[in-house]
N, C-alpha and C positions, 0 to 999 in steps of 0.2 A: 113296514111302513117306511116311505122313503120320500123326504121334501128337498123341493130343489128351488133355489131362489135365484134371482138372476138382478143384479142393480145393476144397470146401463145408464150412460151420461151423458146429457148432452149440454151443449154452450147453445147462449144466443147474445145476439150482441146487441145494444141500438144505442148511435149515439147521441146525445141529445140534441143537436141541431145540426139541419141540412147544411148549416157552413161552414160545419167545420173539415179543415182539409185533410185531417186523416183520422179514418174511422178507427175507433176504440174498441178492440178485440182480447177475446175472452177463448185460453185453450181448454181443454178438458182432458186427460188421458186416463187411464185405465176403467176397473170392470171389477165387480166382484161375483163370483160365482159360490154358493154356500151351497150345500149338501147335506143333508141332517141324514141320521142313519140309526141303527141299533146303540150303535155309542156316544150318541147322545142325550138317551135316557136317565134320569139323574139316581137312579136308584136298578136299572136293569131291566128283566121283564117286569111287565102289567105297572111302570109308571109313568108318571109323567115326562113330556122333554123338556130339557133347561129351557127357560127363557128366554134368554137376551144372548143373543151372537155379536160376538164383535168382530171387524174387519180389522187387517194391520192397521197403522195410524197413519200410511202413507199410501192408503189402496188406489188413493186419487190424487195427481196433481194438477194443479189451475195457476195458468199464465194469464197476467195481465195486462197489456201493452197497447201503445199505439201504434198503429200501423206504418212506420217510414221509408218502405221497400224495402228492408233488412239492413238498414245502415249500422255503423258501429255503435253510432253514440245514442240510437234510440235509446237506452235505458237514464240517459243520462235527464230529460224531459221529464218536466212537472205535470201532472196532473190527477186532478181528486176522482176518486171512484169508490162506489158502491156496487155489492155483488149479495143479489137475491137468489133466493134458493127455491124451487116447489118440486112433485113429481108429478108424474102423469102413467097412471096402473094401465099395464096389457092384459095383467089377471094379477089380482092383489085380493086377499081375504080382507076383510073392513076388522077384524081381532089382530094382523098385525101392523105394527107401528115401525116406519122408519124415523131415525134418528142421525144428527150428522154433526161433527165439529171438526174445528181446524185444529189441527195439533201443530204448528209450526208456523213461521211468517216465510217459508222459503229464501229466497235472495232476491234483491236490491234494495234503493235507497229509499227515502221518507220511513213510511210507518202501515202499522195495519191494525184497526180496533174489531172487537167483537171476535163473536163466532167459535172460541174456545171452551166453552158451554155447551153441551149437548143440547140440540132443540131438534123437536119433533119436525119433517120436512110431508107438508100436506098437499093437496093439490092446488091450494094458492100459492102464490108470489109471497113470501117473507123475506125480511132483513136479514142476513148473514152477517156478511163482514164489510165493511171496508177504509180505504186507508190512501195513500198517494204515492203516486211514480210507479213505474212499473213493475210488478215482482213476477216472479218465476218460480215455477214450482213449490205452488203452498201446498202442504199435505195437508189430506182431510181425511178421516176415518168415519166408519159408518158402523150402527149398530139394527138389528131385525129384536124388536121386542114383541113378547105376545104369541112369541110359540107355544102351543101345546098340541096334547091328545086331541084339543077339540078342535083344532085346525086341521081340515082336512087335507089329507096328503095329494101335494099335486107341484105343479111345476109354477111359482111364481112371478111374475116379474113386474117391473116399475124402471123408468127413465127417469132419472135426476137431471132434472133441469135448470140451469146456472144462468143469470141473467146481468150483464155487466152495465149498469149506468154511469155515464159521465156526469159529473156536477160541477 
């Protein structure tokens, strides 16, 4: 028996009004690749597989910033932001459950609320985190709950989709 899950990441951005003169962008990087195998069984042959996979706590990092053709001082600019979380399955079993939180504020100035809780990420739009001024590389970690025997072995996958609002 042999399962293979696939979380992929995407950003999207929208700023909240046409006049504003430089759009509010949202990076995404990395990718998790899980593998479940013979040794992931919690007891050996004939039982169950563990449960709950965790990812490192920085499988993914997310840039927040406004766009000022790369100047030096862009980080140095105020502004409020909110970042929603959903996924969208290419093949997902509906037994398992993705999970996701921020383990870090990464770097720059202001602040960052929420999102250090593990919350279920479904195929709506949810509240994650957010905070102000721009930050750089927040780590987020990821967990697959809902493994078992009676998930059928096959190749999973889901797009994490990260949605940055201006406020």
């Amino acid at each position: 028996m042999r399962m293979r899950f696939v979380i992929l990441f995407a950003a999207a951005c929208f700023p909240c009004s046409a006049l504003l003169a430089q759009n509010v962008l949202i990076t995404v990087t990395g990718d998790w690749n899980l593998t479940l195998d013979v040794t992931d069984l919690q007891g050996g042959a004939g039982s169950n597989l563990v449960g709950t996979h965790s990812s490192a706590v920085d499988v993914t990092r997310v840039t927040l910033k406004k766009d000022y053709g790369g100047t030096w001082w862009e980080f140095l600019i105020n502004f409020d932001w909110r970042v929603d979380i959903s996924k969208s399955d290419t093949n997902w079993d509906a037994n398992l459950q993705l999970w996701t939180r921020r383990t870090g504020n990464g770097t720059g100035l202001g602040s960052i609320s929420g999102g250090t809780a593990y919350q279920q990420v479904t195929g709506v739009d949810s509240y994650f985190f957010n905070g102000n001024f721009p930050h750089y590389n927040i780590p987020i970690q990821y967990q697959v709950r809902g493994v078992s025997v009676q998930v059928p072995a096959d190749s999973y996958e889901t797009t994490v989709v990260y949605t940055i609002t201006e406020l």
